[in-house]
mmCIF file as gemmi writes it, N, C-alpha and C atoms, coordinates in Angstrom:
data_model
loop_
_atom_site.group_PDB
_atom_site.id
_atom_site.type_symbol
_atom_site.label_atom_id
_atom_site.label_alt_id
_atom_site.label_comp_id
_atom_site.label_asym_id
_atom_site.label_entity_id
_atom_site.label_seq_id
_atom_site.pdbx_PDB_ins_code
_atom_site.Cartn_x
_atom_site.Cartn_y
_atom_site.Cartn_z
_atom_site.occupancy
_atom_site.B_iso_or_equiv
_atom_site.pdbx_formal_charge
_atom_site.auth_seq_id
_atom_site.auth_asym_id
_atom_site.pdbx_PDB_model_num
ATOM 1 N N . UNK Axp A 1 ? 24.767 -62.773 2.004 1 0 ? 1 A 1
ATOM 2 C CA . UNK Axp A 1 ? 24.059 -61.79 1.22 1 0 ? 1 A 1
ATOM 3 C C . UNK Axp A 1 ? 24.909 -61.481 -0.011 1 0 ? 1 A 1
ATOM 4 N N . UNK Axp A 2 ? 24.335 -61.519 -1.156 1 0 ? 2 A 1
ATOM 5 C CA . UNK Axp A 2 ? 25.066 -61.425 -2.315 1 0 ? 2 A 1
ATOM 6 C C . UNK Axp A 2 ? 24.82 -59.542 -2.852 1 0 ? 2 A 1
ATOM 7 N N . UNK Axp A 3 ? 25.596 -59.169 -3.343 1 0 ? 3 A 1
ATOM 8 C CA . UNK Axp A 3 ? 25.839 -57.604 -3.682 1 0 ? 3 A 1
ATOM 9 C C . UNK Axp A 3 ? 25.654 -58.246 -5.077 1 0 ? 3 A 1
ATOM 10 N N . UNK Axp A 4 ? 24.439 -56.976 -5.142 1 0 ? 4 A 1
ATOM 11 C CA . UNK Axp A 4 ? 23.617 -56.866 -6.471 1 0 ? 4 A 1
ATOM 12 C C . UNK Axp A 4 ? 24.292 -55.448 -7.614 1 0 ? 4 A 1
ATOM 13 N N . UNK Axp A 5 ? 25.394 -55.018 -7.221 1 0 ? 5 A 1
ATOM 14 C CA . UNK Axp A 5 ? 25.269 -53.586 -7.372 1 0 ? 5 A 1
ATOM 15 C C . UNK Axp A 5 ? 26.388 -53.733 -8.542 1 0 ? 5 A 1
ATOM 16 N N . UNK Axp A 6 ? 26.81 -54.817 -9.142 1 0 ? 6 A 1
ATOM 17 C CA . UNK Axp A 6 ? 27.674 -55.317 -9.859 1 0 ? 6 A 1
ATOM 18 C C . UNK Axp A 6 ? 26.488 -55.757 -11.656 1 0 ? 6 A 1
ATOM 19 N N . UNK Axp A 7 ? 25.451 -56.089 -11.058 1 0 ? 7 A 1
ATOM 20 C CA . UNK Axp A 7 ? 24.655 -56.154 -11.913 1 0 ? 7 A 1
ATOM 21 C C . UNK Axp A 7 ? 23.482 -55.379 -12.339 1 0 ? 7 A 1
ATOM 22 N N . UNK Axp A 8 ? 23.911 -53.998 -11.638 1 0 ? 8 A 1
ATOM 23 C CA . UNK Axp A 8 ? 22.931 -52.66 -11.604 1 0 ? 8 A 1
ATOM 24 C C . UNK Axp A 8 ? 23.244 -52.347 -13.349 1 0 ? 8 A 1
ATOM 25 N N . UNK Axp A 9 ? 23.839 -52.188 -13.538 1 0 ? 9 A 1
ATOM 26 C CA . UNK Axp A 9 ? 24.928 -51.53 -14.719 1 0 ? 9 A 1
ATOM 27 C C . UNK Axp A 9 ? 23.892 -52.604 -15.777 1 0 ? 9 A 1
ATOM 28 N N . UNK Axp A 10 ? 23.546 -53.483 -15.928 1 0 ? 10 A 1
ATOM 29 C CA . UNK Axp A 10 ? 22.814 -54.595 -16.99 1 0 ? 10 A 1
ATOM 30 C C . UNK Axp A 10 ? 21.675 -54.649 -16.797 1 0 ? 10 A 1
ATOM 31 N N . UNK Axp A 11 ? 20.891 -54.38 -15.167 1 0 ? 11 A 1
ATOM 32 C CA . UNK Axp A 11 ? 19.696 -54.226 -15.474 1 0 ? 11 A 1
ATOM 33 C C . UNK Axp A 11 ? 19.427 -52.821 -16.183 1 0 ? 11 A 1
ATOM 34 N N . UNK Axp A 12 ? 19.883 -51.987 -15.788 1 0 ? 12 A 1
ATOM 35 C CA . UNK Axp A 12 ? 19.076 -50.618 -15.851 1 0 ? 12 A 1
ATOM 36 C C . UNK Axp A 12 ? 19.778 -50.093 -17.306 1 0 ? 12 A 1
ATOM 37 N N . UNK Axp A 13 ? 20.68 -50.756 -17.837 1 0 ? 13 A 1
ATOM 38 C CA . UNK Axp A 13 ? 20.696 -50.402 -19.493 1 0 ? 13 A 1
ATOM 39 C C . UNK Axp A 13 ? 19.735 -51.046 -20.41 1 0 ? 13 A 1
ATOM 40 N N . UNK Axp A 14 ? 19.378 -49.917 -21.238 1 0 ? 14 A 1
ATOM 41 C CA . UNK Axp A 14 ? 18.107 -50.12 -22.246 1 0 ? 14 A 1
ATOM 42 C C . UNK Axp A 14 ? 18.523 -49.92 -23.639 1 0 ? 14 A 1
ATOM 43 N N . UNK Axp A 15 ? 17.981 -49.888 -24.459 1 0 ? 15 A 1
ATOM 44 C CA . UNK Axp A 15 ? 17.84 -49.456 -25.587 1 0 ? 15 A 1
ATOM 45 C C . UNK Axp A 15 ? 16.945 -47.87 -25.789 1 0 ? 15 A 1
ATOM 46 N N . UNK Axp A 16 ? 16.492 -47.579 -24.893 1 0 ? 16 A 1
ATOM 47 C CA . UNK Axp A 16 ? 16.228 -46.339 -24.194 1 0 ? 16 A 1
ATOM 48 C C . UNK Axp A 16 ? 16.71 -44.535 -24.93 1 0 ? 16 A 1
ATOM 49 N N . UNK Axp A 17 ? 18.134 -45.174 -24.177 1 0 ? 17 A 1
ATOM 50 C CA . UNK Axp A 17 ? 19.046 -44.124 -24.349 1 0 ? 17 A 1
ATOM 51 C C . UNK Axp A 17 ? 20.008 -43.869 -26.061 1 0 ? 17 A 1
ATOM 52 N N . UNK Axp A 18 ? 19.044 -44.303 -26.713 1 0 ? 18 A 1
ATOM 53 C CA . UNK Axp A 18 ? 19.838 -43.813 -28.395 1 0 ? 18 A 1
ATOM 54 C C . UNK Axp A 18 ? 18.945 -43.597 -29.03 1 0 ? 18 A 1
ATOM 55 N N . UNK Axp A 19 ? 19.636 -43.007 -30.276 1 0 ? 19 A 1
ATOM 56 C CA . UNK Axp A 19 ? 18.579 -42.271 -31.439 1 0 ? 19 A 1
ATOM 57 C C . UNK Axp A 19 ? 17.857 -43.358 -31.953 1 0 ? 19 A 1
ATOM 58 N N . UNK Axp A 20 ? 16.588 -42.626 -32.899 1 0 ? 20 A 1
ATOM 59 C CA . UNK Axp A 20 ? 16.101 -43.546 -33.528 1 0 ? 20 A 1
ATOM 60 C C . UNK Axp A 20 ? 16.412 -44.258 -34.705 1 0 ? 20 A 1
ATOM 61 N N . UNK Axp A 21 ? 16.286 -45.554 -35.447 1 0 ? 21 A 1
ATOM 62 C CA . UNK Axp A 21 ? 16.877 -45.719 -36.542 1 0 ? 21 A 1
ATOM 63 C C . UNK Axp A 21 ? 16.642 -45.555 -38.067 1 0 ? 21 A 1
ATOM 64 N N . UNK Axp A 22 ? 16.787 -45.621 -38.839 1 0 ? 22 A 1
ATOM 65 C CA . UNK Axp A 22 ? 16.666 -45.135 -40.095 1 0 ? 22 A 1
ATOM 66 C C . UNK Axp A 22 ? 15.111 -45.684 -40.148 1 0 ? 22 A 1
ATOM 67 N N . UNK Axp A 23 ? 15.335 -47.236 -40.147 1 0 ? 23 A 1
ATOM 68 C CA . UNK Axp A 23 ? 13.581 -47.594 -40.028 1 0 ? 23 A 1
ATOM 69 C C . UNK Axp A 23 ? 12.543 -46.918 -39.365 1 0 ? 23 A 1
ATOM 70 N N . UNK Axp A 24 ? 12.901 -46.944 -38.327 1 0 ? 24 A 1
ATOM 71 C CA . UNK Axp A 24 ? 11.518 -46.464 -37.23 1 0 ? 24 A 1
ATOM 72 C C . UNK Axp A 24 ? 11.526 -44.788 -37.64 1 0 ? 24 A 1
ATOM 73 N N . UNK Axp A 25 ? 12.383 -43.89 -38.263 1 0 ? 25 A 1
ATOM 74 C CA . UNK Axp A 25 ? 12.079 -42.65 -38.844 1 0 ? 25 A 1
ATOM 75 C C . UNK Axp A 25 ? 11.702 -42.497 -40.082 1 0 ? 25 A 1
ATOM 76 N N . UNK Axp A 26 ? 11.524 -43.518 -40.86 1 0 ? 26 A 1
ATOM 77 C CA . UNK Axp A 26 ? 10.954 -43.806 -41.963 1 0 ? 26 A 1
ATOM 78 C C . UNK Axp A 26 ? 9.632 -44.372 -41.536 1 0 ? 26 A 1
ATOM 79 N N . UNK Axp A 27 ? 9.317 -44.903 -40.596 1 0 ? 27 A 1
ATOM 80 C CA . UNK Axp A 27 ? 8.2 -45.578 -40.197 1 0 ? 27 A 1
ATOM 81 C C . UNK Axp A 27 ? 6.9 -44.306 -40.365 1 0 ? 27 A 1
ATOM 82 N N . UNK Axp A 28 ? 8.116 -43.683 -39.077 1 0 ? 28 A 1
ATOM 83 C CA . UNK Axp A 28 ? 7.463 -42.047 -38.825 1 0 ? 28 A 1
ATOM 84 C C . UNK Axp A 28 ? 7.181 -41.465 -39.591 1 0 ? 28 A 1
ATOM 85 N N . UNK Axp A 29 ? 7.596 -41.088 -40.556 1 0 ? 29 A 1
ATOM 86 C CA . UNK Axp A 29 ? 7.417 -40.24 -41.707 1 0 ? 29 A 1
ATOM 87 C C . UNK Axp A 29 ? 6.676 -41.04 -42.663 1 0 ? 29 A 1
ATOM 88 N N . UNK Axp A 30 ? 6.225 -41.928 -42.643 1 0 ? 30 A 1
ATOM 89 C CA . UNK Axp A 30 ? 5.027 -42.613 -43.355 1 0 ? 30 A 1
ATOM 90 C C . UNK Axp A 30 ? 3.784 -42.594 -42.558 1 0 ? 30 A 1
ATOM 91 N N . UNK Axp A 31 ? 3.378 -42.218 -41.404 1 0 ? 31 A 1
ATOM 92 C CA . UNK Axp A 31 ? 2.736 -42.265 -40.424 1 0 ? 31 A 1
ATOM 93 C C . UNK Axp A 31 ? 2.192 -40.508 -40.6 1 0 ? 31 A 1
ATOM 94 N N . UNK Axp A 32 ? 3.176 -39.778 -40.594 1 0 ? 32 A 1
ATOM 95 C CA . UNK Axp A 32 ? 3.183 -38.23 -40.346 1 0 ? 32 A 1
ATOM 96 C C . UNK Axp A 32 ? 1.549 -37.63 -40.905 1 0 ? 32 A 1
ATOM 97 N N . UNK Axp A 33 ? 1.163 -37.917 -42.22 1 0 ? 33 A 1
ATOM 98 C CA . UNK Axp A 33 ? 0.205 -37.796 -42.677 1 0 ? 33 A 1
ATOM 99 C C . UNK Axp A 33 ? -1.421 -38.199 -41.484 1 0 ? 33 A 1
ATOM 100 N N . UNK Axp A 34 ? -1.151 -38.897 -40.656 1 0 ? 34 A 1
ATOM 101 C CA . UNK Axp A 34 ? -2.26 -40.089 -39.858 1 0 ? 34 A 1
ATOM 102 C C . UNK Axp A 34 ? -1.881 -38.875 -38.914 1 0 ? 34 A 1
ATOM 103 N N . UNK Axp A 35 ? -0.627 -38.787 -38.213 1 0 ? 35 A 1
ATOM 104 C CA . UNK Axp A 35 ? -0.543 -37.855 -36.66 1 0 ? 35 A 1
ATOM 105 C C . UNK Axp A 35 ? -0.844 -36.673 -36.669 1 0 ? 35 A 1
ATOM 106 N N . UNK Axp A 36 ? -0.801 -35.948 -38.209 1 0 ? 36 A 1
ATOM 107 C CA . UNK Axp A 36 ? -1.264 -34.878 -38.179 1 0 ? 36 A 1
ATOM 108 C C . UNK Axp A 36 ? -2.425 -34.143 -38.7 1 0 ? 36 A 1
ATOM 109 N N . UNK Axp A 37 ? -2.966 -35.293 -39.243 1 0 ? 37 A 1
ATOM 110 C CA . UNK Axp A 37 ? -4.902 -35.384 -39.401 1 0 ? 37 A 1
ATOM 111 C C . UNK Axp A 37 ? -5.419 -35.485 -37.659 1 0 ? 37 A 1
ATOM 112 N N . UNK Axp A 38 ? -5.09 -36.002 -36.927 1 0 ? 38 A 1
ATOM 113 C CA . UNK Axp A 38 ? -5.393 -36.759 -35.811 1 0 ? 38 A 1
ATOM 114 C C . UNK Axp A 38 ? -5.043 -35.347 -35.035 1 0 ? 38 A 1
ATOM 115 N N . UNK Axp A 39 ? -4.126 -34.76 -35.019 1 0 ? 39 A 1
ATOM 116 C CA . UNK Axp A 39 ? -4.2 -33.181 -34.261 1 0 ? 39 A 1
ATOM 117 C C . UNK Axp A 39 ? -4.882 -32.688 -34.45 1 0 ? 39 A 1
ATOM 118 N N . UNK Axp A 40 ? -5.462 -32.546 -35.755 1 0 ? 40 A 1
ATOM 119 C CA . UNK Axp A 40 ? -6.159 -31.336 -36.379 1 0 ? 40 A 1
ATOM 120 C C . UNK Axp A 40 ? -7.705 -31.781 -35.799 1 0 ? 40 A 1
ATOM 121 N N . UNK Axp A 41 ? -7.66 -33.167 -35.555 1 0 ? 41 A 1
ATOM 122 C CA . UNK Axp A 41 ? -9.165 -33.623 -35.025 1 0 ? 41 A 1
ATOM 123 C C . UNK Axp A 41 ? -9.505 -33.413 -33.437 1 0 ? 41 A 1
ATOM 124 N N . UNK Axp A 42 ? -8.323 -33.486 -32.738 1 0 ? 42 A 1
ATOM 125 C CA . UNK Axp A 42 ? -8.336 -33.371 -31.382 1 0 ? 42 A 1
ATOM 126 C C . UNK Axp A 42 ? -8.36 -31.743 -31.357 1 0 ? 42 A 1
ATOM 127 N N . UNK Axp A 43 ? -7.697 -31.098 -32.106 1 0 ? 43 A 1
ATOM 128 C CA . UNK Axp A 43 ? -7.506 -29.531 -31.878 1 0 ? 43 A 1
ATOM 129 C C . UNK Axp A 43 ? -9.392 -29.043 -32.261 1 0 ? 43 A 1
ATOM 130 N N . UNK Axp A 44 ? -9.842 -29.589 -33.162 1 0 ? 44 A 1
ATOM 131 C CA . UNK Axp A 44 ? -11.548 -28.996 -33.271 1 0 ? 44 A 1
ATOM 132 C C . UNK Axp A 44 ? -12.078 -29.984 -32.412 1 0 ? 44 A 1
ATOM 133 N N . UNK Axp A 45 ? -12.046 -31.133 -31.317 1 0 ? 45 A 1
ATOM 134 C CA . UNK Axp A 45 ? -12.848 -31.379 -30.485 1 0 ? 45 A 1
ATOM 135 C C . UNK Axp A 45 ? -12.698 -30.524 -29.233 1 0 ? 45 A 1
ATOM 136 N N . UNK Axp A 46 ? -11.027 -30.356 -28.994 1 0 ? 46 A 1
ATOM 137 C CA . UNK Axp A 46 ? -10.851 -29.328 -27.655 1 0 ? 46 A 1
ATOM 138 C C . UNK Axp A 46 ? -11.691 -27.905 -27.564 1 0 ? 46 A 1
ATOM 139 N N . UNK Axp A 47 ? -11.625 -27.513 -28.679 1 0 ? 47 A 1
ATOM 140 C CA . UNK Axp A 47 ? -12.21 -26.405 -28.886 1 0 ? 47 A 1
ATOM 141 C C . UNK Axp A 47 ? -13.58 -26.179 -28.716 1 0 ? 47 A 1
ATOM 142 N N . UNK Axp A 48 ? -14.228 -27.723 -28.997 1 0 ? 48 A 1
ATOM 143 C CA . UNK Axp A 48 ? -15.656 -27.184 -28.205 1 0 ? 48 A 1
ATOM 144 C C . UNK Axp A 48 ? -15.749 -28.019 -26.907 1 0 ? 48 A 1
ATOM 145 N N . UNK Axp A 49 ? -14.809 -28.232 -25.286 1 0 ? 49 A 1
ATOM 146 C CA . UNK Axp A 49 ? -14.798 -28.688 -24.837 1 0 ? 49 A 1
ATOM 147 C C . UNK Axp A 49 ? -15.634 -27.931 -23.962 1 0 ? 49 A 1
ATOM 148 N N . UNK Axp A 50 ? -15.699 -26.573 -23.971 1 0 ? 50 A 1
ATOM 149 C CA . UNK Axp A 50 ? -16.262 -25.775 -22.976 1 0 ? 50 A 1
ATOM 150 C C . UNK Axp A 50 ? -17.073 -24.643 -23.104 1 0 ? 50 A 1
ATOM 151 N N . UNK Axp A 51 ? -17.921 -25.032 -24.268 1 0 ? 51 A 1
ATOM 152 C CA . UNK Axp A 51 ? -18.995 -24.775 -25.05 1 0 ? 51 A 1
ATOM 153 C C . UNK Axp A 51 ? -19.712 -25.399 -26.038 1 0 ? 51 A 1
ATOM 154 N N . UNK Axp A 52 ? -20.857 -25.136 -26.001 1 0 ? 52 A 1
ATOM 155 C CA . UNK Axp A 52 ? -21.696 -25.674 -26.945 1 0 ? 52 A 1
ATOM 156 C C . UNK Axp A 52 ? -20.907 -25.497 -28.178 1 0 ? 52 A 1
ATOM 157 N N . UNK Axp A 53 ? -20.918 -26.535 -29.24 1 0 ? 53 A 1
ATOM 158 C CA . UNK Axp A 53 ? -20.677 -26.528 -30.601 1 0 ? 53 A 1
ATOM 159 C C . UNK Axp A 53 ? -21.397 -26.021 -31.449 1 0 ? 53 A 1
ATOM 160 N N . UNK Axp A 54 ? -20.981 -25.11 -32.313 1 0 ? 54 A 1
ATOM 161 C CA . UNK Axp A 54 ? -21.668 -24.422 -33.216 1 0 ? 54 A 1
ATOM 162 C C . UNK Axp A 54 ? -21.497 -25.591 -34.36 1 0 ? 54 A 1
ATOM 163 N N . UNK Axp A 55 ? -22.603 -24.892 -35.428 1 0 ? 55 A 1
ATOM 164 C CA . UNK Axp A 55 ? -22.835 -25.579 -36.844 1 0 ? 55 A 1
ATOM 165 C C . UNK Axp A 55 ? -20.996 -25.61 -37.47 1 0 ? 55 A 1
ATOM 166 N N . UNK Axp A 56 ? -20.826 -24.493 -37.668 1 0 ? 56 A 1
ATOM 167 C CA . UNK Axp A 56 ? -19.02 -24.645 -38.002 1 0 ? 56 A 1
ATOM 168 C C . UNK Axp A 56 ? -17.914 -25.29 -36.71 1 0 ? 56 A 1
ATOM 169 N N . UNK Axp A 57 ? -18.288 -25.491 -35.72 1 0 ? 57 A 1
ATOM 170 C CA . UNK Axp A 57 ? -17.425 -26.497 -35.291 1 0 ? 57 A 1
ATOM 171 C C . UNK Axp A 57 ? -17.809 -27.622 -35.458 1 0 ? 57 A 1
ATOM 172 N N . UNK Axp A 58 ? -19.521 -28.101 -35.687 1 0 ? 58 A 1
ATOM 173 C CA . UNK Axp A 58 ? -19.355 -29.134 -36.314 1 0 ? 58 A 1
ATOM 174 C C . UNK Axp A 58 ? -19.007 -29.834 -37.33 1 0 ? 58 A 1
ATOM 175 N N . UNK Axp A 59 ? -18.979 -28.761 -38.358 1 0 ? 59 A 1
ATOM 176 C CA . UNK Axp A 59 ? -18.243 -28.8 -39.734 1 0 ? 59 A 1
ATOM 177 C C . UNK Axp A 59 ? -16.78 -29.132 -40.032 1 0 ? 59 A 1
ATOM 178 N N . UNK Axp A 60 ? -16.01 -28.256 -38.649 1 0 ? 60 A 1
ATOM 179 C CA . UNK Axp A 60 ? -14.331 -28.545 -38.685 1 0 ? 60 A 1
ATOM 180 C C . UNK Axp A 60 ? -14.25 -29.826 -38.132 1 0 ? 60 A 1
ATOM 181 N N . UNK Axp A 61 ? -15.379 -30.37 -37.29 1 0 ? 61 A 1
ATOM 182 C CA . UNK Axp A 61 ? -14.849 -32.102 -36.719 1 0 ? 61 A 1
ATOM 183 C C . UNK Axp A 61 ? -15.132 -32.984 -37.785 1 0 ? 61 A 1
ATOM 184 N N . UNK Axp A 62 ? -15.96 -33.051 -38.673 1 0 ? 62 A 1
ATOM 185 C CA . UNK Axp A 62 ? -16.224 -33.887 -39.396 1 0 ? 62 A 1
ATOM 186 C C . UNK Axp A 62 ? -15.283 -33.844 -40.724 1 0 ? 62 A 1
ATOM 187 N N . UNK Axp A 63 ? -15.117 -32.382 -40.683 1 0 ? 63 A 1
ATOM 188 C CA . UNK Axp A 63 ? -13.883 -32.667 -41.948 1 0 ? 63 A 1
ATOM 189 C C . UNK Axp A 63 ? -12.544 -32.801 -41.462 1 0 ? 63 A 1
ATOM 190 N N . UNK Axp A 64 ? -12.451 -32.973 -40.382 1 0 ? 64 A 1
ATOM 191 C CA . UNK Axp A 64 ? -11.418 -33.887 -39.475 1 0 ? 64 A 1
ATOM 192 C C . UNK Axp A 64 ? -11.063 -34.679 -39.662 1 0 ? 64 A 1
ATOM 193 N N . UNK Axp A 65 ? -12.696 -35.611 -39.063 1 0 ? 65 A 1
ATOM 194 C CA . UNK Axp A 65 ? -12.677 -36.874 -39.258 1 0 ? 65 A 1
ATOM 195 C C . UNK Axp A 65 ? -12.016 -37.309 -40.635 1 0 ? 65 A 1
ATOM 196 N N . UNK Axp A 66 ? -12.91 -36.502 -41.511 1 0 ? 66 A 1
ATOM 197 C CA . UNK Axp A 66 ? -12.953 -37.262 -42.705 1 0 ? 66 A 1
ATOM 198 C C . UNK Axp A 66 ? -11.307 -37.247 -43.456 1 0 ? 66 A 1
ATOM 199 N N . UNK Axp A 67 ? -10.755 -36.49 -42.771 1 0 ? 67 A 1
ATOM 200 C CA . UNK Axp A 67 ? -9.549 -36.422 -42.957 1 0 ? 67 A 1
ATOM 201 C C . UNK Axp A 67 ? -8.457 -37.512 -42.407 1 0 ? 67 A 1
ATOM 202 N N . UNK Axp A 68 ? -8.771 -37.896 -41.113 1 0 ? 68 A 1
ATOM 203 C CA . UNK Axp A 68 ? -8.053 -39.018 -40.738 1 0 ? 68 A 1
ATOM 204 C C . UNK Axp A 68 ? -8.922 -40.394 -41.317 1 0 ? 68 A 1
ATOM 205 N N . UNK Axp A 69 ? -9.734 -40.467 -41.645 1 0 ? 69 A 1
ATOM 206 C CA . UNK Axp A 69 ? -10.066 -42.12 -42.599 1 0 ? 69 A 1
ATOM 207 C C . UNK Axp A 69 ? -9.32 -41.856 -43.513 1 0 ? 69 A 1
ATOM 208 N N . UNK Axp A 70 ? -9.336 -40.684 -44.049 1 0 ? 70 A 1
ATOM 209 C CA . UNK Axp A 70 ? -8.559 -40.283 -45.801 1 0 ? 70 A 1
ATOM 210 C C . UNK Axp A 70 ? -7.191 -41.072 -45.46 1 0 ? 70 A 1
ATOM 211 N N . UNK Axp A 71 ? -6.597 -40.197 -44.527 1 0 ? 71 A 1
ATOM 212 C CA . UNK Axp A 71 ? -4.71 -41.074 -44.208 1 0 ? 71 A 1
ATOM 213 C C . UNK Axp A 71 ? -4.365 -41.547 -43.768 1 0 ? 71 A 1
ATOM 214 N N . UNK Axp A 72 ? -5.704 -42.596 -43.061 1 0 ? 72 A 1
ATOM 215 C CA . UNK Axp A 72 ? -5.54 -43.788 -42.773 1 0 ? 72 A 1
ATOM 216 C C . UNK Axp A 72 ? -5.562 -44.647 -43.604 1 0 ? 72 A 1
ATOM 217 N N . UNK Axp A 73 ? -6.409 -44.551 -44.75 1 0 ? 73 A 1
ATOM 218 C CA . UNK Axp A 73 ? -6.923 -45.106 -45.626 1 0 ? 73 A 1
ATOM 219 C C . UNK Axp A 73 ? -5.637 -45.536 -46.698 1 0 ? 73 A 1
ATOM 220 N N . UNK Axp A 74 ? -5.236 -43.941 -46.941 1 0 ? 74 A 1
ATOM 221 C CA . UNK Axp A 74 ? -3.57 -44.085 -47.887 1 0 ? 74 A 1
ATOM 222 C C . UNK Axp A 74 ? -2.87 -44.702 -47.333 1 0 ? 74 A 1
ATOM 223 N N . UNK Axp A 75 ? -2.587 -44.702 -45.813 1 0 ? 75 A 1
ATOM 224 C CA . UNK Axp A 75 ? -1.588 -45.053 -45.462 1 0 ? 75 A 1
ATOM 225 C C . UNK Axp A 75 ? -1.34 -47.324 -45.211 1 0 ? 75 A 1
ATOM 226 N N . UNK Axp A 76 ? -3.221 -47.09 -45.513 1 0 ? 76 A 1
ATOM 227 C CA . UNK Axp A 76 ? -3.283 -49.087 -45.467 1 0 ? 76 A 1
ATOM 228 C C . UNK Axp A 76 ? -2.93 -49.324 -46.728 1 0 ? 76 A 1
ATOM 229 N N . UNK Axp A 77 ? -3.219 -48.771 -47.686 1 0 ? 77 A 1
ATOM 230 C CA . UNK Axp A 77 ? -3.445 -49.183 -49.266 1 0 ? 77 A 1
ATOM 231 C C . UNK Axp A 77 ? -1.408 -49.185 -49.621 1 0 ? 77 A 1
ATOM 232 N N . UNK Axp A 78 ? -1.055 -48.267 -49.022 1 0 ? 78 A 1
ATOM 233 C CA . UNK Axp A 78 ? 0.159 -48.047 -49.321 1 0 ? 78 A 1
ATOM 234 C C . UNK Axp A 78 ? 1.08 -49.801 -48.667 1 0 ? 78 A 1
ATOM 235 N N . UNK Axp A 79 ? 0.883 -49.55 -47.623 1 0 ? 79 A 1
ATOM 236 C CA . UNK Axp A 79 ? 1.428 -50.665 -46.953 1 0 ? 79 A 1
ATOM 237 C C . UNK Axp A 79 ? 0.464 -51.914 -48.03 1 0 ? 79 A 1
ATOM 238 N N . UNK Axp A 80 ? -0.305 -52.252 -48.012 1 0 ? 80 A 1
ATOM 239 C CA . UNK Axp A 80 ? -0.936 -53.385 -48.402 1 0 ? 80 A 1
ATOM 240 C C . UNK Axp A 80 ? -0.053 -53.108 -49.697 1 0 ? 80 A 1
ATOM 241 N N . UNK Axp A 81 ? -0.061 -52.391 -50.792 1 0 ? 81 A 1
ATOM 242 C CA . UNK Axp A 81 ? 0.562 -52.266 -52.048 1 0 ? 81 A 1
ATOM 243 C C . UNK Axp A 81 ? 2.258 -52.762 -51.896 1 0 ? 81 A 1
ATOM 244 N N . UNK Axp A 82 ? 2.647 -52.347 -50.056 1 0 ? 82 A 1
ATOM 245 C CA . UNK Axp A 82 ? 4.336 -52.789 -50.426 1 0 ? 82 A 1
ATOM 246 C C . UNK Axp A 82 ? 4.394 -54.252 -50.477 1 0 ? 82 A 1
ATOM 247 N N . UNK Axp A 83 ? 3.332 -54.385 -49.328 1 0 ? 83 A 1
ATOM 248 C CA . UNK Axp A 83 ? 3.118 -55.835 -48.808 1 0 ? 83 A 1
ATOM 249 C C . UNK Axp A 83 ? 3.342 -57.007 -50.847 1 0 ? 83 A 1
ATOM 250 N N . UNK Axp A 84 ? 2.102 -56.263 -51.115 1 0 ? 84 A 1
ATOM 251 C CA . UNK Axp A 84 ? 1.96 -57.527 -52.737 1 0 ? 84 A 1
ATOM 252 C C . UNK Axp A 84 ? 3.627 -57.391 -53.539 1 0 ? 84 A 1
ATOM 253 N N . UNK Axp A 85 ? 3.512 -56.356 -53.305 1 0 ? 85 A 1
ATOM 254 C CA . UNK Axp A 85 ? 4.705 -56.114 -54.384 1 0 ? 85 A 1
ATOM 255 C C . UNK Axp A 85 ? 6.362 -56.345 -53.901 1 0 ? 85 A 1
ATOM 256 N N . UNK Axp A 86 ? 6.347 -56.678 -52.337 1 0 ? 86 A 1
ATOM 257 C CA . UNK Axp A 86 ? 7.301 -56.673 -51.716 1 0 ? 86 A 1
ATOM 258 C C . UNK Axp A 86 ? 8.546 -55.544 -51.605 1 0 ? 86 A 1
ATOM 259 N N . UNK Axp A 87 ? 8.272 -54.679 -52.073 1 0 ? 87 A 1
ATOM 260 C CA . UNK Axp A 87 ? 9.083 -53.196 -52.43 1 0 ? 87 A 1
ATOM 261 C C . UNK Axp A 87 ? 9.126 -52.632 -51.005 1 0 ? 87 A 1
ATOM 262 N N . UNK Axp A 88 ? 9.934 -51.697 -51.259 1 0 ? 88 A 1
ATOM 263 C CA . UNK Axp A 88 ? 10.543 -50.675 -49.907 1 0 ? 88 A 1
ATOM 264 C C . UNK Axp A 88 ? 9.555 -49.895 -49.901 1 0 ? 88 A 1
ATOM 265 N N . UNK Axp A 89 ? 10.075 -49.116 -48.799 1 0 ? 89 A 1
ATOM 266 C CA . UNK Axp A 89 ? 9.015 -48.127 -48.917 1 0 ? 89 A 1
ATOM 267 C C . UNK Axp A 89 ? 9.692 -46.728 -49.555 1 0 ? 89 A 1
């Protein structure tokens, strides 16, 4: 029987356990605009989860919506624009 407990230490280390890197928080913060349209859309659907929707909650979902195509929208054009131009972000 071979003792595995020598190679515990290599399986169970990850990349897990450290901060994030300059990229992937730059990623984030190009994103931020999309995650926080996307709250604001889930926060006016919760709200009529347990009642009928009024005319103004239907009003706050749709200008929700229309809010996350908006920074989704910036956020493709932006990328597609680094993409041609090959620039940073």
């Amino acid at each position: 029987m071979s003792n595995i407990v020598a190679l515990q230490a290599l399986v169970t280390a990850d990349g897990f356990d450290r901060e994030p890197t300059y990229a992937e928080l730059n990623a984030i913060g190009r994103e931020m605009p999309v995650i926080l349209a996307r709250v604001e859309l889930l926060d006016a659907q919760i709200a009529t989860l347990d009642r009928p929707a009024t005319d103004l909650d239907q009003q706050r979902i749709r200008r929700a919506r229309r809010k996350v195509l908006a920074a989704r929208r910036k956020l493709a054009n932006r990328s597609a624009t680094l993409t041609e131009t090959g620039g940073a972000a």
